[in-house]
Structures are given as structure tokens and as C-alpha cells.
Steps between C-alpha positions, in 0.01 A plus 500: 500500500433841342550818752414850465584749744384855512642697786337824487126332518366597164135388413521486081817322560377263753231477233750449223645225646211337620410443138821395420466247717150395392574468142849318535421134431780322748327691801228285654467725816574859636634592821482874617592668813475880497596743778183712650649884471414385091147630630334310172122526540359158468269683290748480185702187688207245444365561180903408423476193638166392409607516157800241571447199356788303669472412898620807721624532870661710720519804769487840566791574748650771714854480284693330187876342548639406149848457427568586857326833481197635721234691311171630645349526205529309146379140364628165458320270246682147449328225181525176666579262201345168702077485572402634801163436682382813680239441792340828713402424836220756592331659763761413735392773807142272477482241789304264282822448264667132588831600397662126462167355287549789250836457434469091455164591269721738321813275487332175491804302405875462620733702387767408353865628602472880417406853535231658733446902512273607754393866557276623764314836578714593820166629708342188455419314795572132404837538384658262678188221425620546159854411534410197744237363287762516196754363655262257662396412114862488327740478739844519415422363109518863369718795609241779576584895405290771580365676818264831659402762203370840579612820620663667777207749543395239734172524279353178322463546130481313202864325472500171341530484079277216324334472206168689711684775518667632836334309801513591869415233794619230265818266462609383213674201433698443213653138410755381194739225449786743488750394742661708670736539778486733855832613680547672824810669612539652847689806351761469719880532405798459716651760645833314611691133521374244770691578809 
């Protein structure tokens, strides 16, 4: 993997880096996640990825952590160096979607021991459809990554990166053979011996 990190939230950088990414032949896909006080219009943000000719997911979020920093505004852009199939899920406030039929037309295969990234527009209503009809699909064959994209304004707005451009009322579902591996810690340390 290839990362770039911008922690101030610059657009020609972003944009710098974005073609980096794009013209570097090991990178098959590009992940982004950007933090929403960046204020980008999506205006000069799809045009940018329009142009990309290699598969691109990822979120708009309320804040960054890299290298155990928080930063409310910046990007992350990571080259994934395996394919990657990247399926959008749209429409998803509309009552007429059948969440569990798109994602087994979209994934129409098993998949095989792996990576899933999911991101969802936080004010859409069928969030949790989503994640049962995934896991309903791939079960525990693929460790999944991802979750709600938007903005603390409480406002719904255009927060998921693909190749369209930046999408709102959407999920996006990204999948690669990349394994990979998910720890949880409770954060707890000891304060004294057993008594």
C-alpha cells in the first residue's frame, strides 16, 4: 500500500496525490477518507474523480486519526496494490430498494477469505439493511472495514467518494483479496496486583 496524508486539508494537494495515485502502475484501487471542515465543493471534487481511471472508494467524515493523531481537517489517500471490485448501492432512503438482492446481483459470487470496506451516508434510512444483507451474503469469509460518512451538521450531503464523483444516499462497497487482520483492545490497564 501507498499512503498520503495531508493534515491541513489542502485541495491541489489532495489533487496532487490523487494523480499520483492514478498514474502509479502497482495501484489497482484508491481509498480516500477526508474530514468535512476541508469544505471542498464537489464542484471541483468530481471532475477529480471522474477523471480517475483506477476504481475509487471512500468517505467524507467528521475527523482523521493517523499515527495516533486527531485532525478535523486533512486527507488520507492509500493505493491498494491487489484488484478491488467497487459496487454502489443506490437510492437507499427509496422503499422500493431490496437491499439483500442488490448486494448478491452486485456480488454474485463467494468471496473468498478477504477484505470488505463498506461506507454508508449516516442519514440514510436503511443502514442497518445494509450491514444485515452483507453479512447475510459473506458472512464471516471477509473481515469488513468501513462504517456511517457524513457530517456532524446533522445535515445529509454528498459524502461517499467513487468514480461518479461524491454521492449522497448511497453505500459503497468496496471488496479485494487483501487480507487483513481486525484487533480490539478494551483500553484498560491495571492499576495494581491481584489482591
Amino acid at each position: 500500500m501507498l499512503i498520503y496524508f495531508d493534515p491541513i486539508g489542502d485541495i491541489d494537494l489532495f489533487s496532487t496525490n490523487l494523480g499520483s495515485l492514478n498514474s502509479n502502475e502497482q495501484v489497482q484501487g484508491i481509498f480516500v477518507l477526508t474530514a468535512d471542515k476541508n469544505e471542498w465543493p464537489t464542484q471541483t471534487i468530481n471532475p477529480l474523480l471522474s477523471s480517475l481511471k483506477k476504481p475509487v472508494f471512500g468517505a467524507l467524515v467528521p475527523g482523521l486519526i493517523f499515527e495516533d493523531q486527531n485532525y478535523d481537517r486533512g486527507s488520507i489517500l492509500v493505493g491498494i496494490y491487489e484488484p478491488i471490485d467497487v459496487k454502489v448501492l443506490e437510492s437507499l432512503s427509496s422503499s422500493d430498494i431490496d437491499v439483500d438482492s442488490a448486494i448478491e446481483a452486485a456480488f454474485p459470487s463467494p468471496l473468498s477469505p478477504s477484505t470488505t470496506f463498506l461506507f454508508l451516508d449516516a442519514f440514510s434510512p436503511q443502514i442497518s439493511q445494509v450491514v444485515d444483507g452483507l453479512y447475510n451474503s459473506f458472512g464471516l469469509t471477509t473481515n469488513y472495514i468501513g462504517g456511517g460518512a457524513g457530517s456532524l451538521s446533522m445535515v445529509q450531503k454528498p459524502c461517499i467518494y467513487s468514480n461518479s464523483g461524491l454521492l449522497q444516499d448511497v453505500a459503497i462497497i468496496a471488496h479485494t483479496a487483501v487480507r487483513s487482520k481486525i484487533g480490539v483492545n478494551h483500553g484498560w490497564y491495571p492499576i495494581s496486583r491481584p489482591f
